[in-house]
C-alpha positions in Angstrom: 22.7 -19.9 14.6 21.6 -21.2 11.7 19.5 -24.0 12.8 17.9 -21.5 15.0 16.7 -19.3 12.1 16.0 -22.4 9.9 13.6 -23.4 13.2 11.6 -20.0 13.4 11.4 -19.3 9.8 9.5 -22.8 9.6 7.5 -22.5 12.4 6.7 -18.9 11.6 5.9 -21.2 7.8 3.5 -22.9 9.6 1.7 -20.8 11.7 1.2 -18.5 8.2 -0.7 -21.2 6.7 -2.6 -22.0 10.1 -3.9 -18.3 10.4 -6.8 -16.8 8.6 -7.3 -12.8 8.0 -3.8 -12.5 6.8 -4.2 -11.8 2.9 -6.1 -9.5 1.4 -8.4 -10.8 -1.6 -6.8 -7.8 -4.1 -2.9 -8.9 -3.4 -1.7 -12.3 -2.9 1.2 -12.0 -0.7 4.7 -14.4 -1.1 5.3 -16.8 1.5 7.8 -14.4 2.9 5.8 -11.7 3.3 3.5 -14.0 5.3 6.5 -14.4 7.6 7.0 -11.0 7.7 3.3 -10.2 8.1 2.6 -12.6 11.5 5.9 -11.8 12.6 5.2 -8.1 13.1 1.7 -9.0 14.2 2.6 -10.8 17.0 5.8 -8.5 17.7 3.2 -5.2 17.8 0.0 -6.6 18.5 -1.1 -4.2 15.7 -4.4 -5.2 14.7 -5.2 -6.5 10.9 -6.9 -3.7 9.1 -4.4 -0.6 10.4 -1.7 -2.9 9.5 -2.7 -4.3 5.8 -3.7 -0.4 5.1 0.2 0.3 6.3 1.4 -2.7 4.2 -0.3 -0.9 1.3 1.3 2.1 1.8 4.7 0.6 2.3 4.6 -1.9 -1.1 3.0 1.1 -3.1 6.1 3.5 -1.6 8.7 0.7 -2.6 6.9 0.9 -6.2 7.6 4.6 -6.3 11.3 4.6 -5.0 12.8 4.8 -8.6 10.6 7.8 -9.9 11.9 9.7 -6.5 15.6 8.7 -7.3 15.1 10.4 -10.2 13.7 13.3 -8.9 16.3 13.5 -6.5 18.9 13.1 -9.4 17.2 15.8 -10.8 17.6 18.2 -7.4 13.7 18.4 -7.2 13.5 18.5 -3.5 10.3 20.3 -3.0 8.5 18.3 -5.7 10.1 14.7 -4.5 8.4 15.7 -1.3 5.1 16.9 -2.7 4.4 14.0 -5.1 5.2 11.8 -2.4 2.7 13.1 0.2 0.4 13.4 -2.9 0.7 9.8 -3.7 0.5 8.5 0.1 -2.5 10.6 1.0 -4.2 8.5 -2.7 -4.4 6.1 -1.1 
């Protein structure tokens, strides 16, 4: 099983580096990502502009995850929600 992953992860590798339209010139993304990228690409056939504005929204949200722990430490509920629908609808 783990040959099998070792396999995909480097051909997934390779096809990153052999596709163009993938980064975006504002973020350079990890090699990982890149995996992660094509591999949802080619698993949704989602098509590059819809899905770098989602991978925005997504790596901006995992930026914000320890202010809303804190909120919802703090039992603000109603305010967790609004400054996260605030923040989403920024960008």
């Amino acid at each position: 099983m783990r040959n099998v992953l070792s396999k995909l992860s480097t051909n997934l590798q390779t096809s990153v580096k052999g596709e163009k339209g993938i980064t975006d010139q504002n973020y350079q993304k990890s090699d990982s990502e890149q995996v992660w990228a094509v591999l949802y690409r080619r698993l949704f056939q989602i098509n590059i502009p819809f899905f770098l504005y989602l991978e925005k929204i997504l790596l901006f949200s995992r930026q914000l995850l320890p202010i809303i722990g804190v909120l919802s430490l703090l039992k603000f509920h109603s305010l967790k929600i609004e400054l996260f629908l605030i923040l989403t609808l920024i960008l």
